[in-house]
C-alpha positions as CSV (number, residue, x, y, z in Angstrom):
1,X,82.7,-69.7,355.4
2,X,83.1,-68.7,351.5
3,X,79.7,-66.9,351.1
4,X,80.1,-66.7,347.3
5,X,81.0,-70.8,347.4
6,X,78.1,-71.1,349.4
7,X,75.4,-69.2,347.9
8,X,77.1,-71.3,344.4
9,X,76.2,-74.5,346.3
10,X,72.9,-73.7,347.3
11,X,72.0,-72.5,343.8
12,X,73.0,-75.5,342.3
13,X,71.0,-77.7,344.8
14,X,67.8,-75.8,344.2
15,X,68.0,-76.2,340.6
16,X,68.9,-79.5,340.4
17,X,66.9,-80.6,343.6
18,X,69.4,-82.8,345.4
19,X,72.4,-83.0,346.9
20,X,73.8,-86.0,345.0
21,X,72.8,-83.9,341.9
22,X,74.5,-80.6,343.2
23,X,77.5,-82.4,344.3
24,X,77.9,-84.0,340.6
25,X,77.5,-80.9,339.0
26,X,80.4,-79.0,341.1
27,X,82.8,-81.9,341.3
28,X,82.8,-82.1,345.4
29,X,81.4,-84.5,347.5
30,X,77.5,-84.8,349.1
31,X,79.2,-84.2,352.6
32,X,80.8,-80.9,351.1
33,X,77.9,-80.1,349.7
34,X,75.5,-80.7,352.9
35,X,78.1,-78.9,355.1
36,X,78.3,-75.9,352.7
37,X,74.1,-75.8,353.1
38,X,74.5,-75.8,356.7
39,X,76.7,-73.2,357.0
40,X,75.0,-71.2,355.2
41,X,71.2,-71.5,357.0
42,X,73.4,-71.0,360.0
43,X,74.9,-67.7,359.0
44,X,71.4,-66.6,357.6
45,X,69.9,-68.1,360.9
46,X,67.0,-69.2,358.8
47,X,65.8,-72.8,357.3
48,X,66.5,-72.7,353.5
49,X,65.8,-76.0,352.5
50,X,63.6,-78.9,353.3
51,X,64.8,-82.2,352.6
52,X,63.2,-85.3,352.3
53,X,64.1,-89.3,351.3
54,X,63.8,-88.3,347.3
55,X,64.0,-84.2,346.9
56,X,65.3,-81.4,348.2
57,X,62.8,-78.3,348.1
58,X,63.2,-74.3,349.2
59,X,61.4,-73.0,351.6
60,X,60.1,-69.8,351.1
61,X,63.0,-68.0,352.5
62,X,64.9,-70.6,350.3
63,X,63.0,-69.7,347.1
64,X,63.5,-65.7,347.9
65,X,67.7,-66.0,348.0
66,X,67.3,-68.0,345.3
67,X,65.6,-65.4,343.4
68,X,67.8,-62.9,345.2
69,X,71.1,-64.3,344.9
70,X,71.4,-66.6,341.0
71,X,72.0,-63.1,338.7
72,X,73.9,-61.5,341.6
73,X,76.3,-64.6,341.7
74,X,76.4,-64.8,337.8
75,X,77.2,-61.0,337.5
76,X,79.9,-61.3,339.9
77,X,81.3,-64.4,337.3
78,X,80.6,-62.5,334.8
79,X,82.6,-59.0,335.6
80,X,85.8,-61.7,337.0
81,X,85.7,-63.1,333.2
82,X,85.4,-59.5,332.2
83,X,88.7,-58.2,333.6
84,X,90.6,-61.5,332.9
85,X,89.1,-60.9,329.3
86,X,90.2,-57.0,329.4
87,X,93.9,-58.3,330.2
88,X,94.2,-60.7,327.2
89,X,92.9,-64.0,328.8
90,X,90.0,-66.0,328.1
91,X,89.0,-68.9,330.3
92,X,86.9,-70.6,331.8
93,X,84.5,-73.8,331.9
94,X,81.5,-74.3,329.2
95,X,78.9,-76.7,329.5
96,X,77.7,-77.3,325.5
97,X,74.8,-79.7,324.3
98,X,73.9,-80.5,320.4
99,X,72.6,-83.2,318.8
100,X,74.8,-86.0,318.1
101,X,74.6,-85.3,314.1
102,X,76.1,-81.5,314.0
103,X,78.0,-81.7,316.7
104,X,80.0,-84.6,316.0
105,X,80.5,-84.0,312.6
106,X,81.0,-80.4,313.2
107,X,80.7,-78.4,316.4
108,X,83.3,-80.2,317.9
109,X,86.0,-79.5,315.4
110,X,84.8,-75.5,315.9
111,X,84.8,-76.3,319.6
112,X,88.5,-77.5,319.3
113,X,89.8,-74.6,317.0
114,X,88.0,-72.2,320.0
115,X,90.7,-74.0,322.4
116,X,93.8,-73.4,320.5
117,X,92.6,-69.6,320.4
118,X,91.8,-69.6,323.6
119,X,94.1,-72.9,325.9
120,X,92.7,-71.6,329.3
121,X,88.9,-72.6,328.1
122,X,87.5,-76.1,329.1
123,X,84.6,-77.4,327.5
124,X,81.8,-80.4,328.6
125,X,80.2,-80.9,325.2
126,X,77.4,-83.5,325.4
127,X,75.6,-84.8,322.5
128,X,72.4,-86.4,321.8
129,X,69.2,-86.0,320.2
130,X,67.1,-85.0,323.4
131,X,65.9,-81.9,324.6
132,X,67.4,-80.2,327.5
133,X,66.5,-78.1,330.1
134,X,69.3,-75.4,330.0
135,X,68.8,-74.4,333.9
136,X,68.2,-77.6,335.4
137,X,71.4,-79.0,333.4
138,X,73.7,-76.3,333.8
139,X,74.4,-75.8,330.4
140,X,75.6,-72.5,328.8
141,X,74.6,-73.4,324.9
142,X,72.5,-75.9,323.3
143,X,72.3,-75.7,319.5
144,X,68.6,-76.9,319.0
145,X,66.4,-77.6,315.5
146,X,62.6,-76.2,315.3
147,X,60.6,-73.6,317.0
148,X,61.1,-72.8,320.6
149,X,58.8,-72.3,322.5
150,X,60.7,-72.2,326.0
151,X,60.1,-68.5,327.8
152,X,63.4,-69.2,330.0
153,X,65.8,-69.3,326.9
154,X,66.9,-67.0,324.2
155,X,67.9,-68.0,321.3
156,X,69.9,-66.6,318.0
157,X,68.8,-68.1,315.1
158,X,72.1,-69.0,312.3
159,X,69.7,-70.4,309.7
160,X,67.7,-73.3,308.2
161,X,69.0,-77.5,308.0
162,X,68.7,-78.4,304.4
163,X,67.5,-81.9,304.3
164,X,67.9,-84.2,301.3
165,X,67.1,-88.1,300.1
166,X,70.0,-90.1,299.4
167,X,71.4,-93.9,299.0
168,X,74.3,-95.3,298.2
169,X,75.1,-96.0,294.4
170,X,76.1,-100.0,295.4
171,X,72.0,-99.6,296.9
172,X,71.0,-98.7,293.8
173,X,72.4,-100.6,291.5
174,X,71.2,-103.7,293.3
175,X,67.4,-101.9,293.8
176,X,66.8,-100.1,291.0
177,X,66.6,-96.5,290.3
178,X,64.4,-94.2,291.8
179,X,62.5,-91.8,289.4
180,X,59.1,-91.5,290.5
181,X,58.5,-90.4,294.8
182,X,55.7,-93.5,295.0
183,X,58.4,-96.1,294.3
184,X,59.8,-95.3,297.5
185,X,57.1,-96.9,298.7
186,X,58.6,-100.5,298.1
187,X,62.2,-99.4,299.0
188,X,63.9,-100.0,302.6
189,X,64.0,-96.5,303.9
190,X,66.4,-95.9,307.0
191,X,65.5,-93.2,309.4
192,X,65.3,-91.5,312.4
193,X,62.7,-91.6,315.3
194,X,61.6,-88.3,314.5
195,X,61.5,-88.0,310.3
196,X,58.3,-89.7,309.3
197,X,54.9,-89.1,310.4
198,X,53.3,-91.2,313.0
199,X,51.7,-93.3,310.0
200,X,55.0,-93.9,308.3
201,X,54.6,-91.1,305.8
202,X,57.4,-89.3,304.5
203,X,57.0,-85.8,303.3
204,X,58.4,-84.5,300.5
205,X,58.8,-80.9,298.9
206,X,58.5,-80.5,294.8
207,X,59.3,-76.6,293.7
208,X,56.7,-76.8,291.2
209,X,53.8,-79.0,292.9
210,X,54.4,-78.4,296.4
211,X,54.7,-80.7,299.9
212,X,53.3,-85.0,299.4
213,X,53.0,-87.5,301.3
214,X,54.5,-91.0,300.5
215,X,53.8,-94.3,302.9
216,X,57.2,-95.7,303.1
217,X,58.5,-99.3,304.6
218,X,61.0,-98.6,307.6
219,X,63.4,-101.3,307.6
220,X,66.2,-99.4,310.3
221,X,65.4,-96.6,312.5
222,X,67.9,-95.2,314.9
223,X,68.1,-91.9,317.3
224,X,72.4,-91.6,316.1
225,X,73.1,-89.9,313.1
226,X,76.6,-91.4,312.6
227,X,74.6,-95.0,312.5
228,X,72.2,-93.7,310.0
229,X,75.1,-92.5,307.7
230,X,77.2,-96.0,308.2
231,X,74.1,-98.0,307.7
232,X,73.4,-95.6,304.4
233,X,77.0,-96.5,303.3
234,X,76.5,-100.1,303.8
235,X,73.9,-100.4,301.2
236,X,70.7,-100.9,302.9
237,X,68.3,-98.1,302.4
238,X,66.9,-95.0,301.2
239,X,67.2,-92.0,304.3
240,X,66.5,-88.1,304.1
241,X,69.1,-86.7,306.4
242,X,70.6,-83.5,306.7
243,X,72.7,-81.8,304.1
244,X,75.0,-80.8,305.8
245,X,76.0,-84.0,307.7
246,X,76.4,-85.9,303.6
247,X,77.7,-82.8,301.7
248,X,81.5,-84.1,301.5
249,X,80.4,-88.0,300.8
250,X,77.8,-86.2,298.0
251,X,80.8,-84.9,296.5
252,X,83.0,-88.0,296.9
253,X,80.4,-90.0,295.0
254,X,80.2,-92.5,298.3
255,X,76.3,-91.4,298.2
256,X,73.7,-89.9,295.5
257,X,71.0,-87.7,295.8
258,X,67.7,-89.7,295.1
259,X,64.7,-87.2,293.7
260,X,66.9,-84.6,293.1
261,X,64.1,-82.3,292.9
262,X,62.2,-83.4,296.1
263,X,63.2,-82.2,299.2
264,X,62.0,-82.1,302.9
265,X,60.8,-79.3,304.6
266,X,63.9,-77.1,306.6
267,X,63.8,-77.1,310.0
268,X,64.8,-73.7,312.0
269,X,68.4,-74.3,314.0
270,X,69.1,-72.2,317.0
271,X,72.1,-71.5,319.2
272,X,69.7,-71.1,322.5
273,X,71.2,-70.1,326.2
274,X,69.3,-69.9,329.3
275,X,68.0,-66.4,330.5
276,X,68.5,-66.6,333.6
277,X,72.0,-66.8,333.3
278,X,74.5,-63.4,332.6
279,X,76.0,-64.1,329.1
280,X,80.3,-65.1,330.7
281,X,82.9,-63.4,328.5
282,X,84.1,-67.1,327.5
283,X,80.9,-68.0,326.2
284,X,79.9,-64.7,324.3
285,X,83.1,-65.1,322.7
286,X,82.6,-68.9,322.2
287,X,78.8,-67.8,320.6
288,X,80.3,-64.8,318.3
289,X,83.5,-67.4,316.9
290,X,81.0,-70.2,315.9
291,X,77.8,-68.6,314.4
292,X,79.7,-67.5,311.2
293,X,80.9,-70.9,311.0
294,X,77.6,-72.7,311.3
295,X,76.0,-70.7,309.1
296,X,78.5,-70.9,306.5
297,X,77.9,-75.1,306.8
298,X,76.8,-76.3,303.2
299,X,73.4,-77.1,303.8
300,X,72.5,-74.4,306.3
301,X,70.7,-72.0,304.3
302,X,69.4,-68.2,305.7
303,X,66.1,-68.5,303.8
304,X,63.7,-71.5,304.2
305,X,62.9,-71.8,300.6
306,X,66.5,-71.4,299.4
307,X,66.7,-74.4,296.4
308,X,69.0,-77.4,297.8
């Protein structure tokens, strides 16, 4: 028996709490999986998991290699990556989530220039706009917007997502302009789930006068960024989105800034990683190669009052 593919096994199965879910994650079959488990309580001559129809649970023997075993397992990865990296190579797997809007638009072009650097790395990048549990999931990095408040993640911080109202000019030359923020009150506005308040109410920021409230009308709401935009484009709405996401459209002319002196409030953006987990050469260097190049994104600002 591999002790160290073993103890990987078992790891996986107690934090995902099945076999089906362990055996996804690791890319071998439930019957591997299950025979790797009973080779193991058989070495340890003790019961380390109980099973039922649904879940698969540690006992408390279980739950104290767990405890015992996770950071010694990921040290071990960890110093292997360390003298591959000390002889030149990088490699490895990462497992990366984002939301749908900066990492297509931009996390995946960073995660392919990381590959040429570094050929040997393979990456799983996943995007959409939930929240993830890091552990449970497997995943080495998670770029995430707003406060955490998660006690089993760190996160570094690379700045603020500037947020802005635009519209296409074919939108409003057919609706009218926009100079006043309570006319946006009888304008189709195209959003997200998350953007306005429970009451349709869309805040704004003005320098001089400070945050309002404006009940708005939402015609289209969708959880993908890259529909927002294309419905944007088509000439259907008004939409605050992210700065960074419309910056090069902003400057092709295919959208305009409506209010340019309003803006919405900038929400915090993290690159978080589970804490449970020793930092892998591949993805320390992954972390250090793409913070610089998030925050130097036009529209991620280092100060949450920086003017848009």
């Amino acid at each position: 028996m591999d002790l160290n593919t073993a103890l990987k096994t078992f790891i996986r199965t107690v934090e995902k709490g099945s076999i089906t879910g362990a055996a996804r994650d690791l890319g071998i079959s439930q019957p591997a999986v299950t025979k790797q488990l009973l080779n193991l309580e058989q070495h340890l001559r003790a019961r380390l998991l109980e099973r039922s129809s649904k879940r698969v649970r540690p006992t408390a023997q279980g739950m104290e290699l767990y405890h015992a075993s996770r950071g010694a397992i990921a040290a071990i990865d960890a110093a292997i990556e360390g003298v591959r990296l000390n002889n030149g190579e990088i490699e490895g797997n990462m497992r990366i989530h984002a939301p749908s809007c900066i990492g297509s638009r931009h996390l995946h072009g960073m995660v392919l220039e990381f590959q040429e650097l570094h050929p040997a790395i393979t990456v799983d990048l996943i995007l959409d706009g939930r929240t993830v549990d890091l552990v449970y999931e497997n995943f080495d990095l998670d770029i995430r917007h707003g406060r955490i408040e998660a006690q089993d993640v760190i996160a570094r911080r690379f700045g603020f997502m500037q947020r802005v109202l635009v519209a296409s000019p074919g939108y409003i030359e057919a609706a009218g302009a926009i100079t006043s923020p309570g006319q946006l009150s009888d304008h189709c506005i195209v959003s997200t789930f998350a953007i306005e308040t429970t009451k349709n109410m869309l805040p704004l920021i003005h320098a001089g006068h400070g945050p309002i409230e404006i009940p708005v009308r939402p015609a289209f709401k969708s959880n993908d960024a890259n529909v927002i935009l294309n419905t944007l484009l088509a000439g259907r709405g008004v939409a605050q989105v992210q700065l960074c996401l419309v910056a090069d459209m902003l400057a092709e002319g295919r959208l305009v800034r409506v209010l340019p002196e309003y803006t919405v409030k900038a929400t915090e953006a993290f690159l978080a990683y589970p804490s449970n987990k020793f930092m892998r050469p591949a993805v320390r260097g992954f972390t250090d190669f793409v913070i610089p190049r998030l925050k130097a994104l036009k529209g991620v600002s280092q100060n949450a009052d920086e003017p848009v």
